[in-house]
N, C-alpha and C positions, 0 to 999 in steps of 0.2 A: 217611814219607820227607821228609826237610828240602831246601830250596831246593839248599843247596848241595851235599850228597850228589849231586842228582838232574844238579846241574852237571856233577859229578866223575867220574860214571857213563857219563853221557852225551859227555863229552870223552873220554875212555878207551875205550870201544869205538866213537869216530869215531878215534882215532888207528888202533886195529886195522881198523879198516874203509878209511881211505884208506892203511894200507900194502898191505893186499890187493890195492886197486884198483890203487896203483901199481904191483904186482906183474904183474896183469894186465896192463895197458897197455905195460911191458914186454916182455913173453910175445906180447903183440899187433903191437909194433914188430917183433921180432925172427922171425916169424911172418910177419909182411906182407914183410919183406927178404928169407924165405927163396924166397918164392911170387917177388919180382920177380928176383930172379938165377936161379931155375930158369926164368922164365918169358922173360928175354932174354940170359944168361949160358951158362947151364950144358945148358939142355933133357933136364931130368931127367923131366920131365911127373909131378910131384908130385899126387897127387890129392887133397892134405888141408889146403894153407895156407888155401886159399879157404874152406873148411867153419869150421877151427879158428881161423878170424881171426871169424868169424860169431858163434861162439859165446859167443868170448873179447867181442867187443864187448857181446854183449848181457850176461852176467856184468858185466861193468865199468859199464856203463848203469846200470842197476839197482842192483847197490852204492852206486853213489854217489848214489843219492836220497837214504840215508838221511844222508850227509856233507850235503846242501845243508838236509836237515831238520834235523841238529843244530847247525846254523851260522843257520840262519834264514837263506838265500837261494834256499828255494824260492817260486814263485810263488804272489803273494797279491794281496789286494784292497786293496795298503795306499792308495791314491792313495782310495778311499771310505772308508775305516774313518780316516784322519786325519785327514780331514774332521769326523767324530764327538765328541763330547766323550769325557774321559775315562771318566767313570762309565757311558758305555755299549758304546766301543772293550772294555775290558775283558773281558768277558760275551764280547761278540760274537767279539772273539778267541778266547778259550777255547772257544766251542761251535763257532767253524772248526775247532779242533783236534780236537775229540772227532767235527765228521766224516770230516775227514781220517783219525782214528785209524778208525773205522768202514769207510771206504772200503779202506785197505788190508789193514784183517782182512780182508774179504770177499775183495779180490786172494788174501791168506795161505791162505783155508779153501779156496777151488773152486782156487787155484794147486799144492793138495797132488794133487788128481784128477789134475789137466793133469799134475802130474809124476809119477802113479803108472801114467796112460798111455803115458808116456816108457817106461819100462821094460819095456813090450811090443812097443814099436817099435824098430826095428836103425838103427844108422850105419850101412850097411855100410861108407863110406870110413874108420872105426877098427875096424870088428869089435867095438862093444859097444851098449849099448842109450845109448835118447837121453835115458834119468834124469839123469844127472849134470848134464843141459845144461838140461833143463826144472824140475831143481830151482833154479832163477836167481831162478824166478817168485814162489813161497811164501818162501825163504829173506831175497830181498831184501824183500820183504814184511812179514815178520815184524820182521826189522830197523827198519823204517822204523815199526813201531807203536812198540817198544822205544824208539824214538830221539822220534816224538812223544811219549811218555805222558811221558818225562825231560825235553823240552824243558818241554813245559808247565807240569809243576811245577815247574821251575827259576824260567818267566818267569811263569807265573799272567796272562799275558794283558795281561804288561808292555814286549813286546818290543818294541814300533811307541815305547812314550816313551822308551828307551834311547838310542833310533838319531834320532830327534828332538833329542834332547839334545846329538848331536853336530857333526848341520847347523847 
């Protein structure tokens, strides 16, 4: 896979990833309005804004890790690794990434359990089971390897001199 395919690939399902999320945050505004006009307008005594605002957050969280990993402003070590010369920044970047990528497979593998015990356990406030909500965990997961293993081949552990380049 060539630098810039991995670019291509990688900007293309963060555009479908942050329209998702904005789709949530949506869903999640309009959600939270419905809970504060029943809750001092209307006194319907709704019992599901407060669950479905819960859940909707944490889907929206989690999606968007992988937008701050294809954009490179998730949290790093750059204030030491700049510090570094280049011929060792390099290396060092790259094996962040391959643990990062490592760390969230492992989220992705035991996140599949967590969400196949979803599916035993009830909502009762919707009348279905808590899979669709515990699958956030492996889904957003697996994302976020997808969106490392493209970044990195993009930048090969050249990111920190791009953004260098600019200050």
């Amino acid at each position: 896979m060539t630098r810039s395919l991995a670019g291509k690939l990688g900007t293309g399902i963060n555009k479908v990833t942050e329209a998702i999320v904005a789709l949530l945050m949506v869903a999640l505004v309009v959600d939270v309005w419905i809970g504060v006009m029943d809750r001092y307008w209307f006194g319907w005594q709704l019992p599901w804004p407060e669950t479905l605002a819960r859940y909707l957050m944490i889907w929206t969280a989690l999606l968007a890790v992988s937008s701050g990993i294809a954009r490179r402003e998730h949290i790093g070590l750059t204030a030491l690794i700049t510090a570094l010369p280049a011929c060792l920044r390099h290396p060092i970047l790259i094996a962040i990434d391959c643990l990062a990528i490592a760390l969230f497979f492992y989220v992705f593998w035991f996140g599949i359990g967590f969400a196949q015990t979803g599916s035993t356990r009830q909502a009762m406030i919707f009348g279905t089971t808590l899979a669709p909500f515990y699958w956030a965990i492996p889904v957003s997961a697996a994302l976020a390897v997808i969106q490392l293993v493209l970044a990195m081949v993009r930048d090969l552990g050249s990111q920190l001199d791009e953004s260098e380049a600019k200050t």
